[in-house]
N, C-alpha and C positions, 0 to 999 in steps of 0.2 A: 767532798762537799756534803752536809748532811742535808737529809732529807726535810719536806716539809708539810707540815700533818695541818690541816686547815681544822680549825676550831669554831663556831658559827661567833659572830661580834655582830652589834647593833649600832646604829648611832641615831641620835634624838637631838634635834637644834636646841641652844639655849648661849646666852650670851656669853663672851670667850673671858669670861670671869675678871681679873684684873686686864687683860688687852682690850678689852673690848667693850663698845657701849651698844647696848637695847638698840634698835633701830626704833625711830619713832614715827608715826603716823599723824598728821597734822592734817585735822579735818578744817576746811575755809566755811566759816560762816560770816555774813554779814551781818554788819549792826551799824548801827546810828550815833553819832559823837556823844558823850557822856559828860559828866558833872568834873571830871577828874581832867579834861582838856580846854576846863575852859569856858565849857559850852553848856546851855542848857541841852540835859538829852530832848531827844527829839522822838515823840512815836507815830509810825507810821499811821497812817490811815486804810485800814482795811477795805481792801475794795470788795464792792458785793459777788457773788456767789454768781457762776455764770448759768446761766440755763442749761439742763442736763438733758436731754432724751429720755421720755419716760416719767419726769418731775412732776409735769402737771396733772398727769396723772394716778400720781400717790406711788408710784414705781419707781425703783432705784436703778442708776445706772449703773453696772458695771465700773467698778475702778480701775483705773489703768495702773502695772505693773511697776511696782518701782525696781529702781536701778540697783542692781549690786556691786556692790561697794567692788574696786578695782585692784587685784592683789598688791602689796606695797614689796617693788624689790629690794633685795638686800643693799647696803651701801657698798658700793663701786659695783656694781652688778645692773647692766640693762633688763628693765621691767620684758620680762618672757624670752630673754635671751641664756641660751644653757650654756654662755662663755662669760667667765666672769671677768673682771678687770683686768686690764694688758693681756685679754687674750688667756688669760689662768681658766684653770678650769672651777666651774661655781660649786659651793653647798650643794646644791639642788639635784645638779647632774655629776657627783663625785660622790659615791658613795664608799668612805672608810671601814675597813673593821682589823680588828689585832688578833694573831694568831699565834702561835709556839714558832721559834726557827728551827727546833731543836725537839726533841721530845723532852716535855719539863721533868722527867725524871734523869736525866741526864743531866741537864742545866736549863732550869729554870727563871736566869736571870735575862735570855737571849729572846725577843720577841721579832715578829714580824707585821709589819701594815701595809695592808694591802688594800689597793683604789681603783675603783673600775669608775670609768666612763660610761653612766648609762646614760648620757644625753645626744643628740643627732646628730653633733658635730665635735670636731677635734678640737681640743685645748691641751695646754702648757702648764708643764709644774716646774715652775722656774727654779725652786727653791728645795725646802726641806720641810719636812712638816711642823709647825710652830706649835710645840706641846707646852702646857702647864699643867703640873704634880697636884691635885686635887688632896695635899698632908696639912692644910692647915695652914703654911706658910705660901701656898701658890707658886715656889719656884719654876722658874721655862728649863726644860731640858736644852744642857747645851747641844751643839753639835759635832760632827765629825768632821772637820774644817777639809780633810784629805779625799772625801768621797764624793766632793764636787764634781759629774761630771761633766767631758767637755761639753756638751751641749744640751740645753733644758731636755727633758724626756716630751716629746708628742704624744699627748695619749686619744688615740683613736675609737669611734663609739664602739661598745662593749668592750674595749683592751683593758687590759691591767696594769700598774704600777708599784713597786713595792720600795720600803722603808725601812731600813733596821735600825730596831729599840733594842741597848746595851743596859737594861733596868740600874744595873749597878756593878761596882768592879768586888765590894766586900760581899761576905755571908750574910746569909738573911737576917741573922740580928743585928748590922750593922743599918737595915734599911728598915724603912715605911710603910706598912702595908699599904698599899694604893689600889681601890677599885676601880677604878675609871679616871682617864685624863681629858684633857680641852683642848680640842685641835680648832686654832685660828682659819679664819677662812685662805684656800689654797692662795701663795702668793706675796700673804701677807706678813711682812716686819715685827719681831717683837715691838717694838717702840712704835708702830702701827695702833691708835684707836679707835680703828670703826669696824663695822662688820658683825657677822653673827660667826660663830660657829658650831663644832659638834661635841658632844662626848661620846669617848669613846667606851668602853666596856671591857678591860680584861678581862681576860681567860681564868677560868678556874676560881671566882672569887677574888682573884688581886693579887698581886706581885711588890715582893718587897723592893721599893727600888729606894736609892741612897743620893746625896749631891755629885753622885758623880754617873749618872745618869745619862748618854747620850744615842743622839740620834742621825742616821744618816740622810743623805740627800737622796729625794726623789730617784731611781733608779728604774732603768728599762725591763733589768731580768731577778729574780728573786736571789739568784747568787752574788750579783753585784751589790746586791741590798746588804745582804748577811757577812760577806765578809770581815767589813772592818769589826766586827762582834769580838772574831775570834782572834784578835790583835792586840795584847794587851799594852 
């Protein structure tokens, strides 16, 4: 089984490109019926200014603190919960990054993603990780229909999870160079449109990868991730 050389990877949120829409923030303001309903608008009548402490005597009061604006959670994500929808683990508290499986001078077409739980509580990677190829075309990497395994992976705080990326089956002229991919929020359906997600960051400046590009299912131990790589 070869060995596995960690490579330092980043990820930066930004919207999961063609899967996914912006989250949006929808601030409520009040207003009064308008000319377009119907109705004469209507303007309020200003009420006076209440007496302040300190007023009458040409001294200002102190202002009282306004409110800060209240973080907006992602969609299908409970606002300050570090478990994301059905129990998946969130953006937030799931931090990705892509490594070599292999030493790339060896083969450079074999990657690794690897997912630690840094949040207080355990969550589920039901699935496989939901990439799209940042070539212009946005195609999703398929997957490895065979590396389902029997039961979603637990991943527990600080534990790790890993994923093997097959970049591609031809030579590097046969692929695309690609610096960075778009991973949908953990859980989530291609055919899914909501949600934020991350990018990722290859190694080394970018890896050529080609349409036949796949990737495995969520996996407990970094061998059971890299396997099917080497299965042509």
């Amino acid at each position: 089984m070869p060995t596995h050389r960690k490579t330092a990877g980043r990820t930066r949120t930004l919207a999961f490109l063609g899967l996914t829409a912006a989250a949006l923030l929808a601030t409520t303001t009040a207003c009064g019926p308008t000319e377009d309903d119907g109705k004469a608008s209507v303007t309020p009548t200003p009420k006076p200014a209440a007496t302040t402490p300190g007023a009458a005597d040409g001294t200002s009061a102190p202002s009282a603190p306004s409110a800060s604006a209240s973080p907006v959670p992602r969609p299908g994500e409970a606002e300050g919960e570090p478990v994301g929808k059905n129990g998946n683990c969130s953006d937030e508290y799931a931090q990705v990054s892509v490594e070599w499986a292999v030493p790339p001078t060896k083969d450079d077409s074999k990657l690794l993603l690897t997912v630690v739980n840094t949040g207080p509580k355990s969550c589920k990677l039901t699935s496989y990780p939901v990439l799209r190829v940042k070539d212009g075309n946005g195609r999703l990497v398929a997957v490895f229909e065979n590396s389902r395994p029997q039961t979603p992976v637990v991943l527990e705080p600080g534990k790790e999870a890993y994923a093997g990326l097959l970049a591609r089956k031809g030579g590097k002229e046969a692929g695309t160079l690609t610096t960075d991919l778009a991973l949908a929020p953990h859980g989530q359906r291609p055919q899914e449109n909501t949600g934020e997600g991350s990018l990722l960051q290859l190694p080394s400046g970018g890896v050529h990868m080609d349409d036949k590009a796949r990737v495995t299912y969520w996996q407990s131990t970094s061998e059971n991730a890299a396997s099917p790589l080497f299965t042509r």
